[in-house]
Each structure stands twice: as C-alpha cells, then as structure tokens.
C-alpha positions as CSV (number, residue, x, y, z in Angstrom):
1,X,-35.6,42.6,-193.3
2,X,-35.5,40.2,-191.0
3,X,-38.9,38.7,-188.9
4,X,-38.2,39.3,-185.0
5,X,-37.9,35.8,-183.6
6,X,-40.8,34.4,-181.4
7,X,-40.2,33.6,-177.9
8,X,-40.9,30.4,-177.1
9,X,-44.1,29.9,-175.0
10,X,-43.9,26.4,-173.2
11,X,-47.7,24.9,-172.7
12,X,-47.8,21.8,-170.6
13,X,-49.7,19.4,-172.7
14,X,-53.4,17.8,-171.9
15,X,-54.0,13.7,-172.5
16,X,-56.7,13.4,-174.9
17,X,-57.9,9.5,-174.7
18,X,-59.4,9.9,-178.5
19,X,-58.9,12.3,-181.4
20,X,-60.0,10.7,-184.5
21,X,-57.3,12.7,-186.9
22,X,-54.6,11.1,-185.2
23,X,-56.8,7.6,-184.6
24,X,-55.1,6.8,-180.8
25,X,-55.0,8.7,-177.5
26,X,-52.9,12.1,-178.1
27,X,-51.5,15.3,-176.1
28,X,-52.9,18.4,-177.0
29,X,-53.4,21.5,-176.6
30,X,-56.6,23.7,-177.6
31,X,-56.5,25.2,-180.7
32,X,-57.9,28.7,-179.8
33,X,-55.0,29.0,-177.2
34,X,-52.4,28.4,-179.5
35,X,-53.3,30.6,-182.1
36,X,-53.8,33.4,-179.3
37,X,-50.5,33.0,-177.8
38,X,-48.9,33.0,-182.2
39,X,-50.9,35.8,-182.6
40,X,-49.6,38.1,-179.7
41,X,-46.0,36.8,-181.6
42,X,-44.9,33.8,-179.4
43,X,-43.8,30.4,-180.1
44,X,-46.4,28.0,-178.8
45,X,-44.7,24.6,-178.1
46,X,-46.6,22.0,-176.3
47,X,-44.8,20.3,-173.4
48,X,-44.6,16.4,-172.6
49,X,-46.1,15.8,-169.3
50,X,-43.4,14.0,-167.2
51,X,-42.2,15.7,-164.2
52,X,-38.4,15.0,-164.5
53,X,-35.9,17.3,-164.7
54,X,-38.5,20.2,-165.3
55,X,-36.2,22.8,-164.1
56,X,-33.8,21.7,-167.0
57,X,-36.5,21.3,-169.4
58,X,-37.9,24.9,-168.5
59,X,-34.5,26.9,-169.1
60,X,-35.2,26.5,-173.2
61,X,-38.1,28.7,-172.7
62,X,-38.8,32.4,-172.7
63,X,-41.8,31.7,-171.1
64,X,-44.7,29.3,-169.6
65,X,-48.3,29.5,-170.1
66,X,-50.4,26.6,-167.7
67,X,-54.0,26.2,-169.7
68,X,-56.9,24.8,-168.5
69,X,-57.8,21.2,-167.8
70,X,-59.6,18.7,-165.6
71,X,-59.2,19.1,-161.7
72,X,-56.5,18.7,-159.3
73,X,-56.7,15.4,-157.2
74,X,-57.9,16.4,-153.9
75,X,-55.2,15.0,-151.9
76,X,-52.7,17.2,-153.5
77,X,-54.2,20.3,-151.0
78,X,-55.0,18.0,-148.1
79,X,-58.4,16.9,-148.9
80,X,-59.4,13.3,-147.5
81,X,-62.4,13.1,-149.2
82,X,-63.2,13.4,-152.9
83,X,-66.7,15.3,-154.1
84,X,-68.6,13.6,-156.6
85,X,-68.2,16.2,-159.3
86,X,-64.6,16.0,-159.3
87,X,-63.3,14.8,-162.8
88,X,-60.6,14.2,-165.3
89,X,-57.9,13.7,-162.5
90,X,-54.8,12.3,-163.5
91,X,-51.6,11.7,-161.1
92,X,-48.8,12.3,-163.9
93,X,-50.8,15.0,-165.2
94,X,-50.8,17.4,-161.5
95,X,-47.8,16.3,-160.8
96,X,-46.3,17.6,-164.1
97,X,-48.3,20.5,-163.8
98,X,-47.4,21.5,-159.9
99,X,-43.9,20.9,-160.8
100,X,-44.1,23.7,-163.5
101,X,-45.9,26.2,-161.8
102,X,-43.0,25.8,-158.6
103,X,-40.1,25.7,-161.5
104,X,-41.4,28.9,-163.4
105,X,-41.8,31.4,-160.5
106,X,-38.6,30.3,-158.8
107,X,-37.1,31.0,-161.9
108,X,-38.6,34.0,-162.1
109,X,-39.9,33.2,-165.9
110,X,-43.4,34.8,-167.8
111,X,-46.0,33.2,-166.5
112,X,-49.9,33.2,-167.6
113,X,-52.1,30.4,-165.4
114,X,-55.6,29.7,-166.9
115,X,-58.5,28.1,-165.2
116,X,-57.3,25.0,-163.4
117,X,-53.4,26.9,-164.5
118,X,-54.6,29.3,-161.4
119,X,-55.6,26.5,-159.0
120,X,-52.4,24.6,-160.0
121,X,-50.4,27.9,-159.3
122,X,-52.4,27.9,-155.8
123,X,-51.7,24.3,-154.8
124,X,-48.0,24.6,-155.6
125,X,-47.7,27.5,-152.9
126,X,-50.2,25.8,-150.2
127,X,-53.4,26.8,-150.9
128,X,-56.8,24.8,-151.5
129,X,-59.7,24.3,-153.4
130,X,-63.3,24.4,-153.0
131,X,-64.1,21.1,-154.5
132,X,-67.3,21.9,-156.0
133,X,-69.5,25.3,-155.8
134,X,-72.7,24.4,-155.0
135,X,-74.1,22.3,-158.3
136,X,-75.4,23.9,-161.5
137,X,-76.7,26.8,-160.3
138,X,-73.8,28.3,-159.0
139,X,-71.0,26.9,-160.7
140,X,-69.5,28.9,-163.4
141,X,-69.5,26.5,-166.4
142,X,-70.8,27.9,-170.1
143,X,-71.1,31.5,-168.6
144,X,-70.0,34.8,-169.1
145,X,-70.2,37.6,-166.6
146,X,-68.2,40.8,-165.8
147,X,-65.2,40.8,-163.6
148,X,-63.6,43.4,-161.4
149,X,-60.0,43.5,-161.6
150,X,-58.0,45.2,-159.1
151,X,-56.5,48.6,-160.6
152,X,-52.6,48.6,-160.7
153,X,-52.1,44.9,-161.1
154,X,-50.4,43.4,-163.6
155,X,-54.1,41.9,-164.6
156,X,-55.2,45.0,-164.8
157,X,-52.3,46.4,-166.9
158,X,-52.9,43.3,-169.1
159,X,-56.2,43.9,-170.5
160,X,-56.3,47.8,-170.1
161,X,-59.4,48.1,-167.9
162,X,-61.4,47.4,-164.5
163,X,-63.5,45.4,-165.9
164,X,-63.8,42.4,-168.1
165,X,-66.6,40.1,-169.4
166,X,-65.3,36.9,-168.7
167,X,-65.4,33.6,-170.2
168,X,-65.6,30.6,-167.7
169,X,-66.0,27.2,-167.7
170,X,-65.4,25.6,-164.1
171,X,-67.2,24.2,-161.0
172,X,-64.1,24.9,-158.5
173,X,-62.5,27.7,-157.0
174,X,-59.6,28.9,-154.9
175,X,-60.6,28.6,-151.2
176,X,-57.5,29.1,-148.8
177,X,-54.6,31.5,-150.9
178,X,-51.5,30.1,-151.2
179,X,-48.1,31.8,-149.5
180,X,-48.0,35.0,-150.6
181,X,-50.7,35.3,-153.4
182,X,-52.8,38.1,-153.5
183,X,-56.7,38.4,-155.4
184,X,-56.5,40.4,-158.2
185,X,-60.1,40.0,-159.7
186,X,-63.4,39.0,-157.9
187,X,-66.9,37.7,-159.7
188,X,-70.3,39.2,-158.3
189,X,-70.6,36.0,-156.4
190,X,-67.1,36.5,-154.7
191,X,-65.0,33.9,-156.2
192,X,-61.6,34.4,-157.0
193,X,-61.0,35.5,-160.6
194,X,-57.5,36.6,-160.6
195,X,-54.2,35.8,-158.7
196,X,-50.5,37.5,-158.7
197,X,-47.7,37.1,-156.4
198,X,-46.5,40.4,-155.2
199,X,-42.7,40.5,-155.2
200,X,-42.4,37.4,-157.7
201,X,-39.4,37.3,-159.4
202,X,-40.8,37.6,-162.8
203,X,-44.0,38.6,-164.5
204,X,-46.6,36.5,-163.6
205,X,-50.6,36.3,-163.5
206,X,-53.8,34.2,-163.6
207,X,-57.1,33.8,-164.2
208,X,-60.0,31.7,-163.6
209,X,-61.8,32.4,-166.7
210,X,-60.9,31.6,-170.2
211,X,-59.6,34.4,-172.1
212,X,-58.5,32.3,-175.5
213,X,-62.6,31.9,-175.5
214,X,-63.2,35.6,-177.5
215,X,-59.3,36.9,-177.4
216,X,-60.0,36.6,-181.3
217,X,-62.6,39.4,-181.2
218,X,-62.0,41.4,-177.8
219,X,-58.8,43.4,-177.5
220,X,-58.9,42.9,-173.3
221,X,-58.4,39.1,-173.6
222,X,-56.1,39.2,-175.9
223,X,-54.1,41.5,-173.8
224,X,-53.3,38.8,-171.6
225,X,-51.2,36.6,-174.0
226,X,-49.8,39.7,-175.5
227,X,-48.3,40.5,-172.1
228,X,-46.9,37.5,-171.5
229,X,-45.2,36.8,-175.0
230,X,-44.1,40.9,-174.4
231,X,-42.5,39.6,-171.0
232,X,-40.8,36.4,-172.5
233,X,-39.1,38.9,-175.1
234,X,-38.1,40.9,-172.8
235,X,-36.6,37.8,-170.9
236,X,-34.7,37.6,-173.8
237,X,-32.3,40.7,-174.2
C-alpha cells in the first residue's frame, strides 16, 4: 500500500549568525515546528529568504506556514522612531517575509502565521505594531496564560475549543488591523491573539502565541498544524 504523499509545507527560513554543528552562520528553522508540521503529515521545507520571484517560488507549495522570529523594522508600518527593545531586525529578512504573507493570500494558498508570522501577515495588509508593551511586566515573554478564541473561526475549529492555554514569547503586539482582518482570539490583558481574514481566498489563520511550544503533548496546539497540512491536501485534488 502506498504512503499518502505529504503536502509540501513552505517555512520561510530564519538567519542564525552561529550554530556550532554546522561551524558558520546558517538558516534555520526550529526544530519543534518542523516536527509538528511532519507530524500533522506535511512536508516541511525551509525556504531561502530572497524576495524575488516569490510568487513563482510559492506555486510548488501546497502550503505556507510564517514562524516566529525577531521584529519587524518599524519603518515597514510607518514608524519614525525605533523603541529600544526592538531587536533582531533584518531588511532582507521582512522583506522576504512581507512578500510571502501578500503572495500566499492572493493566491489563496494554506496559511498558518506564528508570532511575529501574525504581525508580518498585519503589516503586509496595512496595519501596525505596538513597538513594545510596557517592559517586563507586561510583555508576554516565557508565559503561558489562557486565551479566548472566537467561536466559529477557523481558530476555533482548529484547536476544538474556546479556550486555549497559550504559549508566548513576545514584547509586541498588533495595534492598528490591517484591511480587512478581523480578532479572532484576545489575552486577559486585551492583546490580540488571533487573526483571520474573512472572505480570504484560501484557509488561513494566526496566532500570537507559539503553538509548536507543547503541540507534542496538547491535542489543541497541535490542531493548528494539522489544519493547515489538512488544507494544503486538500489544495491538492
């Protein structure tokens, strides 16, 4: 009997300046996203930051999933001034990114945003960014905490309930929605956990949290990836 084939899963790629296994400066991807994404039955392929042709590049894949990473340069939503906490920026890296978020929903491909994947997806259709929440005690870094999800969203189809403890890990957060997104999750504290695009032409959904965190052990999280790779296959037929 033949093994179905995995749809492919494209996951833009993240510069790492050192990783001692390969002794130089790599792209990479993390570890516990990969193996959720192979265990819902995709493909995960890591994708070459470089914001040419993306469009092209994009039609070998059944689906897109933008992870996490360091923050968006503030002068990609308008910003003329740059908070002190922002870090990690790279200009190839957001543009590679904002190219793939605007390429994927015209294209009406499966798409999962994660973390800064959500603020990405948000920039690319106008919206901005609170540059920093308030300092350690409100940010949302090394915390978990429950979030409500909006009931008949894709989000909440996803992971099967209204509520979900959530994994974060960021000091940012979606201030002005972009054209036509809607808030499909909230924290306690207000901040915007989830994001879809009513009318989209293809599945799509994001999160602000980090569900590859415990989608080994919690059935919820893992949810998300195995909507998405369900999407992509149906993409497929």
């Amino acid at each position: 009997m033949t093994a179905p084939v995995r749809p492919l899963i494209a996951i833009p790629a993240r510069f790492s300046a050192t990783t001692s296994a390969l002794r130089y400066a790599a792209e990479v991807n993390a570890r516990a996203l990969v193996e959720a994404v192979w265990r819902a039955g995709g493909e995960p392929v890591s994708v070459h930051p470089d914001a040419t042709d993306v469009a092209a590049r994009l039609g070998r894949f059944d689906g897109v999933l933008l992870p996490g990473g360091g923050d968006l340069a503030p002068h990609r939503y308008g910003a003329t001034d740059t908070h002190d906490a922002v870090y990690d920026v790279d200009d190839v890296q957001d543009a590679f990114d904002l190219e793939v978020a605007r390429r994927t929903l015209e294209a009406g491909l499966p798409l999962l945003a994660i973390c800064r994947g959500l603020q990405v997806v948000n920039v690319a259709l106008g919206g901005t960014l609170e540059q920093d929440m308030g300092g350690p005690e409100k940010e949302h870094r090394h915390l978990v905490h429950p979030v409500a999800l909006l009931r008949g969203t894709l989000l909440e189809q996803a992971v099967g309930a209204e509520k979900a403890e959530a994994s974060c890990y960021h000091h940012q957060r979606v201030d002005r929605l972009g054209d036509g997104l809607a808030v499909t999750a909230r924290a306690a504290d207000g901040t915007v956990e989830g994001l879809e695009l009513p009318g989209s032409a293809g599945w799509f959904t994001a999160v602000q949290w980090h569900p590859e965190d415990t989608a080994h052990e919690d059935p919820a999280q893992q949810g998300l990836f195995e909507a998405l790779v369900a999407a992509a296959r149906a993409g497929r037929r």
